[in-house]
N, C-alpha and C positions, 0 to 999 in steps of 0.2 A: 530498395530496402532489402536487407538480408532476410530473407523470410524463415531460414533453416534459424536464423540466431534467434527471430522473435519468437517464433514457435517455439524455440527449446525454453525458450525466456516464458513463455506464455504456459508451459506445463509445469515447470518450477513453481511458478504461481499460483496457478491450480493445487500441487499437492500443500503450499504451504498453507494456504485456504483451510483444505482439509483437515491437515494437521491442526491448526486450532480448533475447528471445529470438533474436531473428535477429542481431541483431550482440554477441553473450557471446560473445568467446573458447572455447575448449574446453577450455585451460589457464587456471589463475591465472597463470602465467608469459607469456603469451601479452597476458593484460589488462595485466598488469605493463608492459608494452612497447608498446602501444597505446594513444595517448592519445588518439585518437580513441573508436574504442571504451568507454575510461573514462568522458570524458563524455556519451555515449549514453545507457551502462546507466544510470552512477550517475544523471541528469537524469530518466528515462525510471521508473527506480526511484522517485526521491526523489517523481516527480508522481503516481504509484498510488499511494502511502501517504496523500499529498494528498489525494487525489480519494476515497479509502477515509474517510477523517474527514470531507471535505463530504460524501460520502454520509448517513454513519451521523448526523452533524450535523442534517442537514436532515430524515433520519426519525423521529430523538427529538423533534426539534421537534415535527412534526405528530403524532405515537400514541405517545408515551411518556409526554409528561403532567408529567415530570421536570423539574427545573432543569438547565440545559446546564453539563455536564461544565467543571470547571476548566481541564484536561489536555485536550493531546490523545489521549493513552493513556487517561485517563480516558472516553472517546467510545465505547472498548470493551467496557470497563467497564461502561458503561449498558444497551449491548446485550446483553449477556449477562444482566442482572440483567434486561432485558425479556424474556429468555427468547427470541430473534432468533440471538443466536450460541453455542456450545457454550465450556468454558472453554479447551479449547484453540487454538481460532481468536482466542480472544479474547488470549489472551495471547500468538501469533506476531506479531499485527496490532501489540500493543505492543510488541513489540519492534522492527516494521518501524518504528515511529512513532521509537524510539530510534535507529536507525539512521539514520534523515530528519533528525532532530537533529543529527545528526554529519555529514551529507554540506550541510545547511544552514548551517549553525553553523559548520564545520569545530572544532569543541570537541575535537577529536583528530585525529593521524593518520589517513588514511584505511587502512584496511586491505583489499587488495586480494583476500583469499582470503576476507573475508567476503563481498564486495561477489558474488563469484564464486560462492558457495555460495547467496547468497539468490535468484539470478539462475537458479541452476540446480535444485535444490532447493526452491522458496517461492513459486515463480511462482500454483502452485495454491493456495496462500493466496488471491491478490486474487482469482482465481475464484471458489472458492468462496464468497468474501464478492461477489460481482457474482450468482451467482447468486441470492442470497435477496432482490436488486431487482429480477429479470428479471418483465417484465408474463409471467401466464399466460394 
């Protein structure tokens, strides 16, 4: 595995982390009325769910041995059946994945009290999934 890429990949993630966190409203009300803010989180959001699937992507390639995933929800999928992630991380990650869907795609309404909850709430999702690439 390229460790210089997933590193770089793995600091990307880290700031975009950040970046929501430091500019999420306190309210849903608050995101409601800030469209600056909106597209921070939501852009900022949507590239950790990215960055989370080239991750996982690029280390079934090299130690899974598997055929690569159809889906990108399916990328979790794999990992978990690698026995890499637990089924609950596995399955919030697909849902961040469905959420990327909808802030890419615009395939619905955006809904601002989700975007508000994953932001405040989910964050530790992508960490937890950044830590099981951190070099020991």
């Amino acid at each position: 595995m390229d460790r210089a890429l997933i590193d770089q990949k793995l600091e990307s993630l880290r700031r975009y982390i950040q970046r929501v966190n430091d500019k999420l409203p306190g309210t849903v009300d608050q995101l409601e009325k800030d469209l600056d803010a909106q597209d921070i989180v939501a852009l900022n959001l949507t590239r950790a769910v990215q960055l989370c699937v080239d991750i996982a992507s690029h280390w079934l390639a090299e130690n899974a041995g598997v055929a690569a995933p159809k889906t990108m929800g399916q990328t979790f999928d794999a990992l978990r059946e690698a026995g890499l992630i637990n089924d609950d991380l596995a399955s919030r990650l697909k849902k961040a994945v469905g959420f990327r869907n909808v802030m890419v795609h615009s395939y619905d309404e955006i809904d601002w009290a989700i975007v508000h909850a994953i932001g405040h709430h989910h964050l530790g999702d992508f960490k937890a999934f950044a830590r099981l690439f951190l070099e020991d």
